[in-house]
N, C-alpha and C positions, 0 to 999 in steps of 0.2 A: 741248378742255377736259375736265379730268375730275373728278367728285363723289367724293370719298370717301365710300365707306360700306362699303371692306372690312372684314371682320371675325374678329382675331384671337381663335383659338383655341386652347385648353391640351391637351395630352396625356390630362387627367382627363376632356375630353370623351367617349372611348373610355369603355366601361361597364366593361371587365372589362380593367383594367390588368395583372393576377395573368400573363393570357396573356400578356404581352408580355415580364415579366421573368423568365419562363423560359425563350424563346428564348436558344436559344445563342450571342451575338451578343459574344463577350468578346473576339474577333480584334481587333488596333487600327487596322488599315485605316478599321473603323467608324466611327471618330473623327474622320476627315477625308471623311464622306460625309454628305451636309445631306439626309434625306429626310422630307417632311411628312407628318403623320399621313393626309391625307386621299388623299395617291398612295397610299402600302404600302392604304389603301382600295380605288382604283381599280385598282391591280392585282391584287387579291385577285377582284376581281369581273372582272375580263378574262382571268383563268386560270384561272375556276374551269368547272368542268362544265357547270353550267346555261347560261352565255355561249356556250359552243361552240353548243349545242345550238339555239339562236337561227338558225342559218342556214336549219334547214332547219322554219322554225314560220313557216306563212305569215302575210304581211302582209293582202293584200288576194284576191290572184292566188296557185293553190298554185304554189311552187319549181317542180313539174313542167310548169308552163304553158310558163317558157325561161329560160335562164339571164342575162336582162337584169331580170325582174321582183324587184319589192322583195319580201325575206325581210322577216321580225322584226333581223335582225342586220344586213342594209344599213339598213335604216329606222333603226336603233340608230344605227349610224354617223355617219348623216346628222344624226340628233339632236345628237350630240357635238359634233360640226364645228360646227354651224350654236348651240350652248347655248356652245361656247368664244369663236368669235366675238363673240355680245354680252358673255359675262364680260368681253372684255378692252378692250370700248368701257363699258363699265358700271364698269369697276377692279373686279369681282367676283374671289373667288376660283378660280381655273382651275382647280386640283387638284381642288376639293370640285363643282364643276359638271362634270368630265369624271366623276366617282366615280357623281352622280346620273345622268347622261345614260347612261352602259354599264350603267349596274344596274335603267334605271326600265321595261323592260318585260322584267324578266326572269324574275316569275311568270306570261308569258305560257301560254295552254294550247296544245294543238296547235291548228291550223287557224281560231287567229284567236279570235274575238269569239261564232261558235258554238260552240267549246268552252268557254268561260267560263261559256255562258249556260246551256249544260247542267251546267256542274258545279254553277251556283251554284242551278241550282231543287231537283236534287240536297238538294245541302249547307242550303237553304232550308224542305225539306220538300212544296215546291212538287211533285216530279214523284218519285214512288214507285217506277218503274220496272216497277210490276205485280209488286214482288217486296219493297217494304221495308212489315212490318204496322203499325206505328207509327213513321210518320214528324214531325220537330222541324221546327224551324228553329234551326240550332247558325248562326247568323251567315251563313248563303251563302255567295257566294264571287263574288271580284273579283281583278284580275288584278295592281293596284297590293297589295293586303294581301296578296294570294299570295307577291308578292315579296319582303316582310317576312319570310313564312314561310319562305319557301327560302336568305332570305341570313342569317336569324337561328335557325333551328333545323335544320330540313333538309343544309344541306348544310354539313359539318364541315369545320376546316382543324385542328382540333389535337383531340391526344390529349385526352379526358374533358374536351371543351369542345365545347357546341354553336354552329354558324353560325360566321360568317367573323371574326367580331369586331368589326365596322364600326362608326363613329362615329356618332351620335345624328344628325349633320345629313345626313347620307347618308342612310340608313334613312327619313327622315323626309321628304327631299323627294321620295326615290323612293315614299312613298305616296301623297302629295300632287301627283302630277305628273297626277293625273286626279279625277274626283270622290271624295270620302270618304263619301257619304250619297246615299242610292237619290232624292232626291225634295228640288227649290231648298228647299222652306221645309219642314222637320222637325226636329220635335222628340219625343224617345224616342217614336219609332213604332213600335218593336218590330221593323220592317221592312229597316231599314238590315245595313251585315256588322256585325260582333262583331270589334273587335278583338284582342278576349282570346282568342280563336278560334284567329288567329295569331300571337300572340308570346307566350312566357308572362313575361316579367317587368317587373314592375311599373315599376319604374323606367323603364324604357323606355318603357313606354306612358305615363307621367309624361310623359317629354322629347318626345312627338311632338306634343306640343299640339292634342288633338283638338277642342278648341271653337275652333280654328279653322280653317276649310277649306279656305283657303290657305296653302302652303306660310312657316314665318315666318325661313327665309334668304334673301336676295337670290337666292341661288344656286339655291335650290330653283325659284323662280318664275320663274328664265331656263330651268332646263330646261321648265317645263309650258309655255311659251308656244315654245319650239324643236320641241315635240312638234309641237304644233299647226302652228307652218312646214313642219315635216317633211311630215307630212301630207296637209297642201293639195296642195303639190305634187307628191307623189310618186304622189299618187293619179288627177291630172290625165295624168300620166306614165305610168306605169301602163296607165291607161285608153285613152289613145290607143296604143299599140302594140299591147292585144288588139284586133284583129281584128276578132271577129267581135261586138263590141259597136256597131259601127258608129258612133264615136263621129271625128267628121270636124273636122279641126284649123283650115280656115276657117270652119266655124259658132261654132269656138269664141272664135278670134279674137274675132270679132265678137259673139258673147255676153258675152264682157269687155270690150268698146269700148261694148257697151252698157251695162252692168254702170257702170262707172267713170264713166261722160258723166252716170249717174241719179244718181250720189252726186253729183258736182258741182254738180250741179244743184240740188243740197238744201241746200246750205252755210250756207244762211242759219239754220237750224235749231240753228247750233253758235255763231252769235254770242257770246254770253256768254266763250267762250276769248280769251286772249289773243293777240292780233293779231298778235304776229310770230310765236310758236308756230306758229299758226293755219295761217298762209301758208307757213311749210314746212313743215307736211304736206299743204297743197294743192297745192304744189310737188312735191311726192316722188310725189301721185299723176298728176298731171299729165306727170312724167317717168318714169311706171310706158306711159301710156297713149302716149306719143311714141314709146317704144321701142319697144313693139310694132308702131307703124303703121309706121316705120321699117323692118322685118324683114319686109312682109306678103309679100314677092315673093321673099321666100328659099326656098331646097330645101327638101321637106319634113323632112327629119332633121333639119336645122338650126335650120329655127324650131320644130321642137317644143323643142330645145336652148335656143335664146332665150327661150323663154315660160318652160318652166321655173326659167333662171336669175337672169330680170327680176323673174318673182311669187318668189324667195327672195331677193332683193338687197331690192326694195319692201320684204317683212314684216320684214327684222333692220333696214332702217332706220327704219323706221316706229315700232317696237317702241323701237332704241333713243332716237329720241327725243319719244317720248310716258314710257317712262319716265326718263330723264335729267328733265327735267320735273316728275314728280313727284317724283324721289327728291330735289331742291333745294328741293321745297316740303315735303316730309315725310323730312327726314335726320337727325333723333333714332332713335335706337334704345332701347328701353326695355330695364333691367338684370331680369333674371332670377333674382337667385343667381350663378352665375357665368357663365348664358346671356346673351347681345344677341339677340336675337329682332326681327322687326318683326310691327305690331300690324295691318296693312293692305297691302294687296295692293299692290308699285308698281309691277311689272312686266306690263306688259301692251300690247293695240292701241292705238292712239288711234281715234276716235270712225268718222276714216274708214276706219281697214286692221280695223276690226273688223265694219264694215258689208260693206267687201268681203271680207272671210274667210267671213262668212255665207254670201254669196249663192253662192261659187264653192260653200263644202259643199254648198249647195244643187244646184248641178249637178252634185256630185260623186255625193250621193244618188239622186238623180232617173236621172242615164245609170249610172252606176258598181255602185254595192251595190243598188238595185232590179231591174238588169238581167239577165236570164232565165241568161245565165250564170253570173254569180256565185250565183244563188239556188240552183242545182245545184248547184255546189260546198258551198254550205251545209248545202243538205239534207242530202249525203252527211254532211259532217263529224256531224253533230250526231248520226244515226244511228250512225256509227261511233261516238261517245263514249258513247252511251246503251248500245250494246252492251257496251263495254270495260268497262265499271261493272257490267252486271249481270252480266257471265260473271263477275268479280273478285264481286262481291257474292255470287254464287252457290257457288263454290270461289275462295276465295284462295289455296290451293296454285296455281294460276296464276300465282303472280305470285312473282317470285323470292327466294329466302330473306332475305336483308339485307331486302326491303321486310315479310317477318313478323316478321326480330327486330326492325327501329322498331316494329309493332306489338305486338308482344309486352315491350319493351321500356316502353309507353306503360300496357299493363294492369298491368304491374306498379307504373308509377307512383300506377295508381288505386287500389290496395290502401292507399292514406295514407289515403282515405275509410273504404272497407269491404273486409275480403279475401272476394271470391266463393267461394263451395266449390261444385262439383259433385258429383254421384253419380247411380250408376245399380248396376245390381245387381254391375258386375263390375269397377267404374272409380271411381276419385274423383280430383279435378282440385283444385288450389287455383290461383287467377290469380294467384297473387305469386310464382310461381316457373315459368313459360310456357317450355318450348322447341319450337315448333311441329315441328323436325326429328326430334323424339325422342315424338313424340302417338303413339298404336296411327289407325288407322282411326276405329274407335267415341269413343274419347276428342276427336279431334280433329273429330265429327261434335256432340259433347255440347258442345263449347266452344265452334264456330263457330253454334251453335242457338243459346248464349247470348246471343252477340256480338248476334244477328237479333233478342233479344230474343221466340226463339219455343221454343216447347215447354217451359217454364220450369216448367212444373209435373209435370214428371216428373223434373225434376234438381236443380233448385237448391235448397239446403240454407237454408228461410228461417224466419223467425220465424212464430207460428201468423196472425197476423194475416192476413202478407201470404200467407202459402200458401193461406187460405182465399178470398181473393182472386184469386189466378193460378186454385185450380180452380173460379173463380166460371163463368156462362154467356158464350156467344162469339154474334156479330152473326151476321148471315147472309154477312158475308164473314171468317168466321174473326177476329175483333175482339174481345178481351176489353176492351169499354170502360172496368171499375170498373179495372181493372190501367191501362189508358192515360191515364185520368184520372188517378190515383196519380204515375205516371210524370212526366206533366205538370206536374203543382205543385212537383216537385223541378227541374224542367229550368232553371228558372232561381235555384236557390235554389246560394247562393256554399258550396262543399264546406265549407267550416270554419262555417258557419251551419244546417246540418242538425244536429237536434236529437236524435231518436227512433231507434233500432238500424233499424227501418223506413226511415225518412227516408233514413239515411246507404245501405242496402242498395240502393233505389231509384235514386238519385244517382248508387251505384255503377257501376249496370247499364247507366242513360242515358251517362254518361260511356265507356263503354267499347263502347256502342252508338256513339257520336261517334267513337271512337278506331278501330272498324271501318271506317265511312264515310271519314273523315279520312285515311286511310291509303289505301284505293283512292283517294280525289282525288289528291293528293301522287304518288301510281305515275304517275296519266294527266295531272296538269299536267306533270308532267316530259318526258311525250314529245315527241319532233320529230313531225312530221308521216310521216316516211317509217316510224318505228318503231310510231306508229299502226296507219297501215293495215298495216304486217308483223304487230304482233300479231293483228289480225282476222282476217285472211288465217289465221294457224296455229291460233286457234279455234275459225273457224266453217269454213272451206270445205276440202274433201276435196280433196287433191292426186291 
């Protein structure tokens, strides 16, 4: 039996139609080809650069562990598959959930969850590097908004048009396919990412519906709960093939036999549901727990084959029907303007595959990401990112030209504020006209000082105020606090809300201090893992 609650969508959903109608598409072959907005989506995001580069961005285990271990881009897969399936027990729409599932972990950083965590103390102001004098918090960094950034600015598919062009519900549930806010109950804590951080146009940050923090398509909220299928088990998976984790597939049997017999055993706690619901999904886990005991005497390759296949068959039917369920008691969609949005979350576990989702994370945590090997791997990674930042923070000629003209490309957008001028006795810079390939030495030493936000009082061209200010006194760690203070009261004031030739100058500098930072994140969230460790290798160690 099926719920309708698919949800048609208009071509005007797309933000920037202008692209579309210059495509040269006047062949009349086209006329007899039905293609929906939300594929020419998903294949935009399946051929584009960043997707490739997904193979080699570990999941859990680096790629070089063996060629059986989950990437970023198997785990992606697996999402799809397993986000399509419930679309089409759900009657969701396929196209718009295959487009979310290939695109939602595609601001992934290298090596996982410790490169994120470095970029985002980074990008937060949290972690200085021993080399940034006045560090912000420009919004951090997270790997759902990263994705934003990469499939809506960063990476281009048309002439004098930024990002891929994607639909607002793509976009939107690829943010929402994991938290949007650092902390359950927050309210403007100053602490959370900054969307405006990563996308710059309004409208669009309009359409992603950030008061609420759940995804509000159907489609959105099958990929975040496929994620999470994904996961459970590939990590169980995973985990039993390394070796030397010592992670043994009859204790775990039997950690699930216990696991499942403890939720049963509680049932009475969910009285209140309705009765036949009720009973098939105490059925489902009941025939989760049968099939296991069923297989305990099978080869070992096989039953690890069986457990993995039984706990992903459990969660999509479990899933779909605890949401089937709700979506018959909550199947109004509320009108938007020309959006259907939903107002409440309805996809999801039901009371018992969310109990057991817990406790297996629980073992997942406990033998898996706690354990001595993976913490190495960690280590490593995090150092390797902390490095890549500050050699790039140190000299950005490091990093190759295209990633200085988006930089240089971004200062000149910030001359809308204020245009910087430089000088020194034999150079003068303005930032609204930047070619980093065409700097002398000295100029390009005068500009990247600015960038650092240091030495500012022997070059920059400022009003008396603030010049007497930059040459005020500095801390015992080189700190001009009256200048950092100053700095600080602009950091969050909106560029067309600055007031004073000061105000707007300050603004200027912080912004383009941002646009420095911003620019090395963006180089190092792009790499795979293997082009990681190849850059460190060619800047720190001698051949």
């Amino acid at each position: 039996m099926k719920h309708k609650l698919k949800q048609e969508f208009q071509p005007s959903d797309r933000l920037n139609q202008d692209v579309e109608k210059k495509l040269p598409l006047s062949c009349k072959i086209f006329e007899d080809i039905e293609r929906s907005e939300f594929s020419k989506d998903r294949d935009r995001i399946l051929f584009s650069r960043p997707f490739r580069r997904l193979q080699h961005k570990a999941q859990v285990f680096s790629n070089e562990a063996g060629d059986h271990y989950r990437t970023r881009l198997t785990h992606t897969l697996e999402v799809s598959q397993i986000s399509r399936s419930l679309a089409r027990y759900l009657d969701a729409n396929e196209d718009l959930v295959e487009a979310i599932a290939l695109g939602h972990d595609i601001g992934h950083t290298p090596f996982g969850h410790q490169g994120e965590r470095v970029l985002d103390e980074v990008m937060s102001g949290e972690d200085k590097l021993g080399l940034i004098k006045y560090p912000f918090n420009f919004g951090g960094f997270k790997h759902n908004f990263n994705g934003l950034r990469v499939l809506d600015v960063v990476q281009s598919k048309f002439e004098n048009y930024d990002g891929l062009n994607l639909s607002w519900q793509v976009l939107e549930g690829i943010l929402k396919h994991t938290k949007v806010k650092r902390h359950k109950e927050c309210e403007n804590c100053g602490e959370c990412w900054d969307i405006k951080r990563f996308v710059g146009s309004p409208i669009l940050i309009e359409r992603l519906c950030m008061e609420h923090e759940f995804s509000v398509t159907l489609e959105g909220q099958i990929v975040a709960i496929a994620d999470e299928i994904a996961q459970r088990q590939h990590d169980i998976d995973d985990g039993l093939r390394y070796k030397e984790l010592g992670f043994q597939l009859n204790k775990l049997y039997e950690e699930i036999d216990d696991i499942i017999l403890k939720i049963l055993s509680e049932t009475s706690k969910y009285e209140t549901m309705d009765k036949e619901h009720f009973g098939s999904l105490i059925e489902l886990l009941t025939r989760l727990r049968d099939n296991l005991l069923k297989n305990k005497d099978t080869p070992k390759l096989l039953k690890t084959d069986y457990l993995v296949r039984n706990i992903i068959e459990y969660f999509i039917l479990d899933v779909f029907a605890n949401s089937r369920m709700s979506i018959m008691e909550n199947s109004r969609l509320t009108q938007d303007g020309e959006r259907k949005i939903l107002l409440k979350s309805l996809v999801d576990f039901s009371p018992l595959g969310k109990e057991l989702n817990k406790e297996l994370e629980k073992v997942v945590k406990h033998r898996i990401l706690n354990s001595y090997e993976v913490n190495k791997f960690d280590g490593k990674s995090r150092f390797i990112i902390r490095q890549l930042f500050k050699a790039y923070y140190t000299n950005p000629h490091q990093m190759p030209s295209y990633v200085l003209g988006r930089l240089a490309k971004e200062l000149n957008q910030n001359c809308t504020i204020d245009t910087i001028h430089l000088t020194n006795e034999n150079e003068n810079i303005s930032l609204d006209c930047i070619d980093f390939n065409k700097l002398s030495r000295s100029e390009g030493k005068i500009l990247i000082d600015s960038l650092k936000l240091e030495n500012l009082n022997h070059c920059l061209v400022a009003p008396p105020k603030l010049k007497a200010i930059l040459q005020g006194p500095k801390n015992e760690k080189g700190i001009n606090e009256a200048f950092y203070t100053a700095l600080q009261s602009t950091n969050s004031l909106e560029s067309n809300k600055t007031i004073t030739n000061m105000d707007k100058m300050l603004k200027c500098l912080v912004e383009n201090h941002y646009a420095y930072l911003s620019t090395i994140c963006d180089y190092i969230a792009g790499m795979s893992d293997n082009f990681a460790k190849s850059e460190y290798k060619k800047l720190y160690l001698v051949d």
